[in-house]
N, C-alpha and C positions, 0 to 999 in steps of 0.2 A: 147235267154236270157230271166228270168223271175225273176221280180223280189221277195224279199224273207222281206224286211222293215229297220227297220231301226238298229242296233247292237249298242252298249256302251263297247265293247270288242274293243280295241285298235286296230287299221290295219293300217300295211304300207304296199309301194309297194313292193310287194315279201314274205307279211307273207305268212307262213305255218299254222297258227292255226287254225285246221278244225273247233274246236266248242265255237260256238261263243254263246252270248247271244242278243236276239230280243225279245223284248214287254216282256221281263222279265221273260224268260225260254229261258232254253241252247236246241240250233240245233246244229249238226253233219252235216258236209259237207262231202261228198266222192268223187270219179274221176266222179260216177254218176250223181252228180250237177253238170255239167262244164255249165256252162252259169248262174248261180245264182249271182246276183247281190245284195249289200248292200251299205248302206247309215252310213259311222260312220265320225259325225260332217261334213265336209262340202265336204265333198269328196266320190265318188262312186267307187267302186269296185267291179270286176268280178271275178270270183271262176273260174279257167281254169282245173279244174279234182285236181290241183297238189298246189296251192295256189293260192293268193289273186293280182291281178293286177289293179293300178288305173286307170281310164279313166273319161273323161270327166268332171274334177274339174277343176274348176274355183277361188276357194278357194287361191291358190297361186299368181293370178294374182293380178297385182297393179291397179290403175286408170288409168295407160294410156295404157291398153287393151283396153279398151273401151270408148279410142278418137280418132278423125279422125285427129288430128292436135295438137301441142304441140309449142310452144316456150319459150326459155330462154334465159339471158344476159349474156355475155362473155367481157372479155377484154384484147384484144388482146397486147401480149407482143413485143415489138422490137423497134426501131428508125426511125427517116424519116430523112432524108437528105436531104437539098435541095440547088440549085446551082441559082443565080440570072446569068442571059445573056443579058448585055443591051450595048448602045454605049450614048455614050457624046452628052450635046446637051445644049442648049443656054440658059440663065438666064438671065429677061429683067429684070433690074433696072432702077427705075424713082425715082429720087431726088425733094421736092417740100419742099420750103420756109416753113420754120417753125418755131416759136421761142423757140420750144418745140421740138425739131425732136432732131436723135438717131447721128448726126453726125456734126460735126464743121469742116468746109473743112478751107484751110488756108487764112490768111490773110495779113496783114500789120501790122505792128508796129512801130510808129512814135516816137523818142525823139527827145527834143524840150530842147536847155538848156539856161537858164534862163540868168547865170552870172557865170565870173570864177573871182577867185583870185588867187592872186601867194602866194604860201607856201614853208615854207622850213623843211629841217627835218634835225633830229640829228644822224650820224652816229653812231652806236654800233658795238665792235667786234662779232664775229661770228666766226663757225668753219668754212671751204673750204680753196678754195685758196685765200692767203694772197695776198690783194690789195692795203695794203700801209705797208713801211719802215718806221719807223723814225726817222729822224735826231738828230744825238749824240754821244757820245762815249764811250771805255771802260778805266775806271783809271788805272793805273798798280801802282806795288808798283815801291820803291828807285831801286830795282837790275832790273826793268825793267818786273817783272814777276807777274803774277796776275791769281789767290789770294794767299798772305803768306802762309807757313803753318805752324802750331806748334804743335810740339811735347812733350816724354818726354821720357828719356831714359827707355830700359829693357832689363831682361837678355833671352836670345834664350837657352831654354833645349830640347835637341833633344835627340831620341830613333832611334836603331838600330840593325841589327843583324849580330853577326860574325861567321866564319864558321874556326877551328882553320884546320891546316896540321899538318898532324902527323901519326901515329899510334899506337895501343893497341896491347901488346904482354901478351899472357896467359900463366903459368906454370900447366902443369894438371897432376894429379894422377888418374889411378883405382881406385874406390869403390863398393863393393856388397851392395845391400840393400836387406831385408825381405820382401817377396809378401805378403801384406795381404788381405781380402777379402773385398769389398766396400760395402757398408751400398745398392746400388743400381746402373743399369748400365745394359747391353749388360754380360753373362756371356762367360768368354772367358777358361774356365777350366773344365772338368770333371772330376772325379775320378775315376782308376778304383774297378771294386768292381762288386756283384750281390745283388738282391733284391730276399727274397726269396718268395714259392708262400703263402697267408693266405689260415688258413682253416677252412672250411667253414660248419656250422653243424647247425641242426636245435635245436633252441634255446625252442620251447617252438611249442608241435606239434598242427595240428590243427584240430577240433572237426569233428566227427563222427557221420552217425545215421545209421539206418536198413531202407531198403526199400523191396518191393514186385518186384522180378525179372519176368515179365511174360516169358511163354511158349507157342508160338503157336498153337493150335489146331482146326481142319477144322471141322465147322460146317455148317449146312445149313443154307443160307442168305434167301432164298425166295422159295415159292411154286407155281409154276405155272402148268396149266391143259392145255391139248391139244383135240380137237375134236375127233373122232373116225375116223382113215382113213389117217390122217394127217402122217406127220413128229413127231414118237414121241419126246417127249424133255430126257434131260438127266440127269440121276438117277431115271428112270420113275419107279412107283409103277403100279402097275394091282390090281384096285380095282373090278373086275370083272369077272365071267368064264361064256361062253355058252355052253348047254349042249341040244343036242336035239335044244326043242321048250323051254329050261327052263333057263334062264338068273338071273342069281345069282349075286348080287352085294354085298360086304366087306366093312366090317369097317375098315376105315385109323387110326391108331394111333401113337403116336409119342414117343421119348423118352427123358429125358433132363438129361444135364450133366454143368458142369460149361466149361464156353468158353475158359478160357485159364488157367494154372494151375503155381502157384507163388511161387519162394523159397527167403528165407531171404538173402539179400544182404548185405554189409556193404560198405559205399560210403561217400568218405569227404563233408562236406559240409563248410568247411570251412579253410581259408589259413592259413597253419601253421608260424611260425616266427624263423628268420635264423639269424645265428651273424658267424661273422668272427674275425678270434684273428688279430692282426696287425702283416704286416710286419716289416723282419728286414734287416736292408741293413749289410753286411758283404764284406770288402775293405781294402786297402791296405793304409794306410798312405804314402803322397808324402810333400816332402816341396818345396815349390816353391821359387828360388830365381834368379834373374836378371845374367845375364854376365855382365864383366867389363865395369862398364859404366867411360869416361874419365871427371873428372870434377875440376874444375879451384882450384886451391890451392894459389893464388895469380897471381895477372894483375900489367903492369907497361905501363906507358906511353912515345912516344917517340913524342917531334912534333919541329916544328920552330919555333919562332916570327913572327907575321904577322901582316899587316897594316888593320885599320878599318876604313870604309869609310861611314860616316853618310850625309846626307843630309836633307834639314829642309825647311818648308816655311815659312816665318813669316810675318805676318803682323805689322806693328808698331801703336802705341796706339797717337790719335794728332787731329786734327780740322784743316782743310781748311777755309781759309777766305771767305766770300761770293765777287761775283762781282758785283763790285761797275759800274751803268750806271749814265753817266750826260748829259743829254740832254737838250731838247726846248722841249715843251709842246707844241701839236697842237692841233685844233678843228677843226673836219671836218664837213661841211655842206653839203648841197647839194644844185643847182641851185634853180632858180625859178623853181615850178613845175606847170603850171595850174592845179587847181583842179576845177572841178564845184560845186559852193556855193548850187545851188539850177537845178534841170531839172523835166521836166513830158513825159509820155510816154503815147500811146495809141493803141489799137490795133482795126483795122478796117476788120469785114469778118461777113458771113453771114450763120444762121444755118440752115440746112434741117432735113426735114425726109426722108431714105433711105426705100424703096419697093422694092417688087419683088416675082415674083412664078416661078416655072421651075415642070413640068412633066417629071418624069424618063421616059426613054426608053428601054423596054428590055422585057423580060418572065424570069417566076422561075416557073423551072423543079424541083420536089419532087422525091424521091425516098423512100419506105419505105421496110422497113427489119425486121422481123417477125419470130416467132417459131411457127411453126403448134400446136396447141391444139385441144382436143375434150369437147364437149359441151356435155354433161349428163344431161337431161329433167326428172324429177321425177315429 
C-alpha cells in the first residue's frame, strides 16, 4: 500500500472513479495502482486494481466507541403484588382515671321525688275502641216508627222496547236496467276490437360531416445494426462488399412516403328526430245490459197484537226526619292519679382514658410482574 494524499473528488465504498483530484491536479488510477490509498474528508480508501474500498474510518463512529463503560435510566413497566401472612394476637388495654379521658363506663342514676299530689283529668272522645255507652233513648213517632217520612206525589214515565209478530210479504216484477260506465273502480268489461300499429318515420334527419378514412400501410418503425458475425436482424441492408484486400463500404439512404393514405367519408354526427302518427282503435260496438233482476213492486204486512212489558225504577222525591236521642248527660273523670309535683335525679360514675398498642404478626410476600425492555446507551 502507498500512499497517494489527500483527494476533494467524492468517494464511497465501491466507487469506480479512476481519476480523481489531489493537491489540485487530476491522477489516473489503473489495476496497476492496486494498493494506493486516499484520504477524502475523514475516511481512507484503498484503490483494489478495480475501485475504491474504505478501511480504517473512524469517521462513522459515535462517542461510545471510545468508552470503556456507559450507563443509563430505565423504568421499568409492570405491577407488584403483594400478599400480607400473619396470625392474631393480643392487644393490652389500660384504663386510668381521667377527667378528661376518651370513655365514660357506666354508672348510677338516682331519682329522688320530692312530693306528689293527686290529680284528676278530663275525659275526651277519641277514635279505637269504644269504652263507654251512654245512657238514654231513642223517641219514635205516634205509629211507633222513627223518623217520619214526607213526601210528595209524582208521576213514573217509563221507556221500552217492543218487538211486534208478524211478517212482510213482497210482490216482485222483472226489470232490465242500462250498464253504464263509472266515473272510477275495478274495470270489469273489455271490448272487442284491435289497436292498429303507428308509424313511425324520421321527422327531421340528423347532421352530417366528412371525415379522413385512413388506409394501412407498412412502414419501417426502427433501425437497428448488428455486429459482423452475428445473427443478422431482419430486412438487413449490406452496406458493404470485400474484394481481395479492398473493403468497400455504401452509402445507406432512405425513402419517404406518407404513412397511411385517406379517403373522404361521410358519418352522422348527430341524432336525427322521429315522430309517430297516433293510433286508432277499430271495434265493435256492445251494449251492455243486466238480466232480470226481480224487484218489489209493493209490501204488505201480516202480524198479531201483542203485550208490552215495560219495567222502571223509581225513586220518590221526600225527607226523612232525623232521630231524635234524650238522654242524661255524663262527666267522666278519672281517679286520683299521683303525679310528682317536684323530683331530682343524679348520675354517679367515673371517666377514663382508654390505652393500648398491639404489634401485627405475620410477613408480606411481594411479587412483581414486568415486560422485558432494552435500554439504548448513546
Amino acid at each position: 500500500m502507498h500512499y497517494k494524499g489527500i483527494t476533494t473528488t467524492a468517494l464511497t465504498d465501491g466507487s469506480t472513479t479512476a481519476t480523481i483530484s489531489i493537491g489540485g491536479s487530476n491522477q489516473t488510477v489503473t489495476s496497476a495502482d492496486a494498493g494506493a490509498v486516499v484520504i477524502y474528508g475523514e475516511k481512507e480508501y484503498v484503490w483494489n486494481g478495480t475501485k475504491w474500498q474504505e478501511f480504517g474510518s473512524t469517521g462513522s463512529l459515535k462517542a461510545l466507541a471510545f468508552k470503556d463503560s456507559a450507563s443509563g435510566k430505565v423504568t421499568p413497566t409492570g405491577s407488584v403484588s403483594s400478599t400480607f401472612t400473619g396470625s392474631s394476637s393480643n392487644v393490652t388495654i389500660t384504663a386510668t382515671d381521667n377527667a378528661s379521658g376518651n370513655y365514660q363506663p357506666a354508672g348510677t342514676v338516682s331519682v329522688s321525688t320530692n312530693a306528689t299530689t293527686n290529680k284528676t283529668a278530663t275525659v275526651s272522645s277519641t277514635s279505637g275502641t269504644a269504652t263507654y255507652t251512654p245512657a238514654g233513648s231513642i223517641v219514635a213517632d205516634a205509629n211507633g216508627y222513627a223518623p217520619a217520612f214526607t213526601g210528595t206525589a209524582a208521576t213514573i214515565n217509563s221507556t221500552g222496547t217492543f218487538t211486534p209478530s208478524g211478517s212482510v210479504s213482497f210482490t216482485n216484477s222483472n226489470q232490465t236496467a242500462t250498464v253504464s260506465p263509472a266515473s272510477s273502480g275495478t274495470a270489469t268489461y273489455t271490448p272487442e276490437g284491435s289497436v292498429s300499429a303507428p308509424t313511425i318515420s324520421v321527422a327531421t334527419a340528423g347532421s352530417t360531416t366528412t371525415i379522413k378514412n385512413p388506409t394501412k400501410v407498412t412502414v419501417a418503425k426502427t433501425v437497428v445494426a448488428a455486429a459482423p458475425g452475428s445473427t443478422a436482424p431482419s430486412n438487413n441492408l449490406t452496406y458493404y462488399s470485400v474484394s481481395g484486400e479492398v473493403l468497400s463500404l455504401y452509402q445507406l439512404g432512405y425513402t419517404t412516403g406518407d404513412s397511411i393514405t385517406t379517403s373522404d367519408v361521410t358519418v352522422k354526427n348527430g341524432d336525427a328526430a322521429y315522430q309517430a302518427s297516433a293510433p286508432t282503435f277499430t271495434g265493435t260496438g256492445k251494449r251492455l245490459v243486466t238480466g232480470n233482476i226481480s224487484v218489489p213492486s209493493s209490501a204488505s204486512f201480516s202480524g198479531t197484537e201483542g203485550n208490552v212489558a215495560v219495567s222502571a225504577n223509581y225513586t220518590p222525591a221526600g225527607t226523612n226526619d232525623k232521630f231524635k236521642f234524650s238522654g242524661t248527660g255524663a262527666r267522666l273523670v278519672t281517679g286520683n292519679i299521683a303525679v310528682p309535683s317536684s323530683y331530682t335525679a343524679s348520675f354517679t360514675g367515673t371517666k377514663v382514658q382508654l390505652d393500648g398498642t398491639t404489634t401485627a404478626n405475620g410477613s408480606v410476600s411481594s411479587t412483581f410482574t414486568g415486560d422485558e425492555k432494552t435500554v439504548t446507551v448513546s
